[in-house]
N, C-alpha and C positions, 0 to 999 in steps of 0.2 A: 424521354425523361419523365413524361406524366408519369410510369406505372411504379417510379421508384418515389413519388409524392409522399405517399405514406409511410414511406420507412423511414425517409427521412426526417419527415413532423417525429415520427417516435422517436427517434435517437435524439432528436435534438430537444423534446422534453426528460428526455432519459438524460441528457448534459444538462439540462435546468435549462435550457430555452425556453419561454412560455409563449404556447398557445394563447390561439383565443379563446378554448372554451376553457382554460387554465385559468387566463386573466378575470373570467366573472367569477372564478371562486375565490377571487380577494377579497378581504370586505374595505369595501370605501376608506380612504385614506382620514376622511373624521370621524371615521368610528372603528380603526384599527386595533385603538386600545380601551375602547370601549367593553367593561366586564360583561352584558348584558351579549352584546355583540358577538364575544368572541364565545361566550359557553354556548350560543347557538346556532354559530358557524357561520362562513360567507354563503354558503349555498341557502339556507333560511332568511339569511339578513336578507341578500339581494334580491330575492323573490317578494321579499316582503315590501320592502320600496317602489317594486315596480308593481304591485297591488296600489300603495296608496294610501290607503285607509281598512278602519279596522272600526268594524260596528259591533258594540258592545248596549247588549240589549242587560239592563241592571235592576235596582230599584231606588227607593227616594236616598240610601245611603249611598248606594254611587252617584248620585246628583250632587248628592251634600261633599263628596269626596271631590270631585271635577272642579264646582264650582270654588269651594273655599281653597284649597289647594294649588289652583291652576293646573293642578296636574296633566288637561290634554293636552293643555298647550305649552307645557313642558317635554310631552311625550315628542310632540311634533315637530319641535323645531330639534330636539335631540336626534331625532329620528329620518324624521321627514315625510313621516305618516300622521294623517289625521286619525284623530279618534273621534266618532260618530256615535254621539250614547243617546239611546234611547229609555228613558223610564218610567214606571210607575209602579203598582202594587205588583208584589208578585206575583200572586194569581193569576193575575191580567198580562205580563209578560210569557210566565208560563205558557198559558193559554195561545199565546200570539206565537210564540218559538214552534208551539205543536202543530197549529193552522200553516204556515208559512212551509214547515215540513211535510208535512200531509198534500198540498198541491204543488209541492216541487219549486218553490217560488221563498226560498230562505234567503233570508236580508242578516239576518244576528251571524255575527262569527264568533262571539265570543259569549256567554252569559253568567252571570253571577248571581246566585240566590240560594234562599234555604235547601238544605239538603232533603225536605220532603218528597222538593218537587223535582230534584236531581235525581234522587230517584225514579222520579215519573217519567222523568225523558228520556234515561239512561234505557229502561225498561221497554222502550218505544223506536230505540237503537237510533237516539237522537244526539248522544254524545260521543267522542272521540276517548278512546283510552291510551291519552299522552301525559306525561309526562314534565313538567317545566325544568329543564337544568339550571334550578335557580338552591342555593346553598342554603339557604333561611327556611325552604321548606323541610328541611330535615330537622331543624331546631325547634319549629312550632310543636307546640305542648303534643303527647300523643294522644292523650285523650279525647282530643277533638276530632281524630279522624273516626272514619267510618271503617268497620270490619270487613264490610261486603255486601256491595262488588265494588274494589278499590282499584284506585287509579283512573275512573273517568271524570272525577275531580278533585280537589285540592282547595284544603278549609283554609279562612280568610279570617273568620270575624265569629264570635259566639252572637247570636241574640239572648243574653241572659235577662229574666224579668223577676219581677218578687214584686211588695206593696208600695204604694204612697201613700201616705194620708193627710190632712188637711191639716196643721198646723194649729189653725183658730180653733178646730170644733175638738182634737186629744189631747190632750198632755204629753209629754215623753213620759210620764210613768205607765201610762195608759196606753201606749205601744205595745201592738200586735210581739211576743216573744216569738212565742209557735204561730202555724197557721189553725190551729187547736184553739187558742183564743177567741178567733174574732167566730164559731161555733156557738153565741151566746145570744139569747133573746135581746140584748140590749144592744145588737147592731142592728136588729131588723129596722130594715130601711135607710139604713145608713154605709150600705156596701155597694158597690159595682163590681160585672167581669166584663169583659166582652165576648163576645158569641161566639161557646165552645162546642156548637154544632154543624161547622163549617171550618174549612181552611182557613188559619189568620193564627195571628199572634194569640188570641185569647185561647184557642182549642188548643194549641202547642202548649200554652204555662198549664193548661187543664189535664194535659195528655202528662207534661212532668209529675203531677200531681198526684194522676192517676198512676204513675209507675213509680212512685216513690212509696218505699216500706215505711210505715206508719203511718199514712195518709190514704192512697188510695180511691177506691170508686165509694169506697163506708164513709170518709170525710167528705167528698162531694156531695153524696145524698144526704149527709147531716147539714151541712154546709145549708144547701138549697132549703132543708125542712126547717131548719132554724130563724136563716137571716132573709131567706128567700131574694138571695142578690137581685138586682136590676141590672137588665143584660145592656149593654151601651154599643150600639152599631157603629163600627169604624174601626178605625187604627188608635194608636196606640196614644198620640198625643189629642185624640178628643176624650179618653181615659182619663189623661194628666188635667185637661181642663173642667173637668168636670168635676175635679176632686179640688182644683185651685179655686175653683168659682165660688165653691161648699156646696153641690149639689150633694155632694155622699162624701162620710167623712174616712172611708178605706176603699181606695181600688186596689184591685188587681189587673194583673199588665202593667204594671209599673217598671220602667227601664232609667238606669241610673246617668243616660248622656241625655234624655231629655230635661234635667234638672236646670242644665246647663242657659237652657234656652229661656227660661225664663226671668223676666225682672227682680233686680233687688228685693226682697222683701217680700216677694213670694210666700203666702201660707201652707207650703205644700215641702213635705219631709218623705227620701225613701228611706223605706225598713224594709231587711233581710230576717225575717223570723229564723229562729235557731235550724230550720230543718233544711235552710240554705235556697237560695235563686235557684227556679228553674232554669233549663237552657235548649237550644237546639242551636247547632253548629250552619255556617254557611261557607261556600266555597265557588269556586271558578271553574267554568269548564270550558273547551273548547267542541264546536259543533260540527255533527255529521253531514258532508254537504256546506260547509263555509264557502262564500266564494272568496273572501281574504284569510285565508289558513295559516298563512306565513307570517301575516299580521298579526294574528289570531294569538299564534304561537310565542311572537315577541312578546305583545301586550301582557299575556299569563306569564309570560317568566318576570319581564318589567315590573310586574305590581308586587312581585317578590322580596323586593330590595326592600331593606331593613328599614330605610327612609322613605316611604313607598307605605310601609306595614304602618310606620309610627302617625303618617298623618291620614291616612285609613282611622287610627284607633283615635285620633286626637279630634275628627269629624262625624265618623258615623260610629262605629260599636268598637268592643272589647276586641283585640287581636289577640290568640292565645300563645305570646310567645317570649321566653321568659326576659327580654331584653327591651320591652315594650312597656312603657310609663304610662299609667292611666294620666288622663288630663285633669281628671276630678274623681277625689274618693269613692263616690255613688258608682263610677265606671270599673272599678277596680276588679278584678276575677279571683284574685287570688286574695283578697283581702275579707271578704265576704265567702262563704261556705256555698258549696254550689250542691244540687242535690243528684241524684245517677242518671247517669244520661237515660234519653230515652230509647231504649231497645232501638235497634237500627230495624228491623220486622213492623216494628209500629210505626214507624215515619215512612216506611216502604208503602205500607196498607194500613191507614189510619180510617177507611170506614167504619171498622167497626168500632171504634169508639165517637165516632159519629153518633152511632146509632144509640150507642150507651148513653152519650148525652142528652138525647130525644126522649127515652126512656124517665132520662132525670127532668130537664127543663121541657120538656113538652116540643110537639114539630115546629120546626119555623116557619 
């Protein structure tokens, strides 16, 4: 009777009897009509469960996202996976995703950040070229995707930047129009950037700048021979306070959701000059070598939901997508003029304007 074992199990899945290796491709009876769930199948759901958790290596806007949102802990009791985020500058995550791959000792399964450096890892064959079957990514604006090499990630969030200035020390009359403007002996000593000879927020609005028609590498060196900016080491909100303090009455790096953060009464105004915010796009990937892949997989399609995208944009940046409310006008994308992306070749290989910068502002 044993050698007719197997014909039998077949027929009697061929009548709809179920197996047992049938039964694991159910997906769980609380999460049967689950939309997340079912676009990625019981063979993904269940795998992913029995991982566990899902390590999402981010930066301070997925901190800001987790934390105000609850969102892991939303993931997780919907789920029944933890989410384990790690974060800090991207640079420094970058850096860490490379190191961790390089000795075969990868912890991140999932990563989210600027597309510079998505490129950098992609190129390094440290990303997966998947897909999220999630319906929102087909509706995000197009212009924020990348031309090539597409598909080993999937944009989230613009970083768009333009000016702030100090409230006490201009006028609104006295507001920067063009970036042509503040090109005038009577800002010298009263502007900031931050340091456009290195990876950061300041080299990316520098690098827009530089690949914007009518501005370019001729406004920069006017720029520096005019006002001869003062470069301000850090991120983006020692920019903000430094222009709230009145140490300088225009920065650059100004981002329209850190307005948010500060006190009533605030002296500090952004302005979009007429030639429109800089920007560079950020996006989700999932990694070569995950040891929670399944998770990996859920998590990236999970953050696709349209409620998912709104409080993403309501805590950290701009979501490009047209069903998506800024929380404050300053955040808006489409209300403020944005200026042409930046060549996807330049954020691929951004030394040499490195070097351009060095050129300009002298070595660091």
């Amino acid at each position: 009777m044993k050698y007719f074992t197997p014909i039998l199990m077949a027929v009697a899945v061929a009548l709809g009897g179920v197996s047992a290796a049938s039964a694991q491709e159910k997906l769980p009876a609380n999460l049967a009509n689950d939309p997340v769930a079912k676009a990625l199948g019981a063979k993904i759901i269940n795998a992913a469960i029995k991982e566990g958790v899902v390590n999402w290596y981010g930066t301070s806007t997925t901190r800001r996202f987790l934390k105000k949102t609850k969102s892991g802990k939303k993931f997780e009791k919907r789920f029944g996976i933890k989410v384990q985020a790690v974060t800090g500058r991207t640079r420094a995550m970058a850096d860490r995703i490379r190191t961790e791959s390089a000795v075969g000792k990868l912890v991140a399964d999932v990563f989210d950040g600027n597309e510079q450096y998505m490129f950098e890892l992609q190129e390094l064959d440290i990303l997966v070229k998947w897909r999220p079957p999630a319906p929102e990514i087909a509706n995000l604006m197009q212009w924020a995707f990348v031309k090539t090499p597409k598909g080993y990630w999937w944009p989230m969030h613009v970083s768009a930047q333009a000016l702030i200035v100090n409230t006490d020390m201009i006028k609104p009359s006295e507001y920067p129009k063009s970036y042509w403007d503040i090109v005038d002996p009577k800002w010298k000593g009263k502007v900031a950037i931050r340091d456009p000879r290195a990876a950061s927020g300041g080299a990316w609005m520098m690098l827009g700048i530089y690949s914007q028609p009518g501005l370019g590498l001729d406004y920069i060196k006017k720029l520096h021979k005019t006002v001869n900016p003062f470069i301000i080491r850090g991120g983006s909100r020692k920019m903000r306070d430094a222009i709230a303090t009145g140490q300088f009455a225009i920065g650059f790096s100004g981002r329209g959701e850190f307005i948010r953060d500060l006190p009533k009464g605030t002296p500090i105004a952004y302005v979009v000059p007429k030639e429109g915010m800089t920007w560079t796009g950020s996006g989700i990937a999932l990694l070569n070598g995950a040891k929670n892949p399944n998770a990996g997989k859920l998590l990236m399609t999970w953050i696709f939901e349209l409620k998912n995208l709104q409080g993403w944009n309501d805590q950290s940046r701009p979501v490009p997508h047209p069903k998506i409310k800024p929380l404050i006008p300053e955040m808006s994308i489409t209300a403020y003029p944005l200026m042409n992306k930046v060549p996807d070749k330049s954020l691929a290989k951004p030394n040499f304007f490195f070097k351009e910068m060095e050129k300009v502002f002298g070595i660091r």
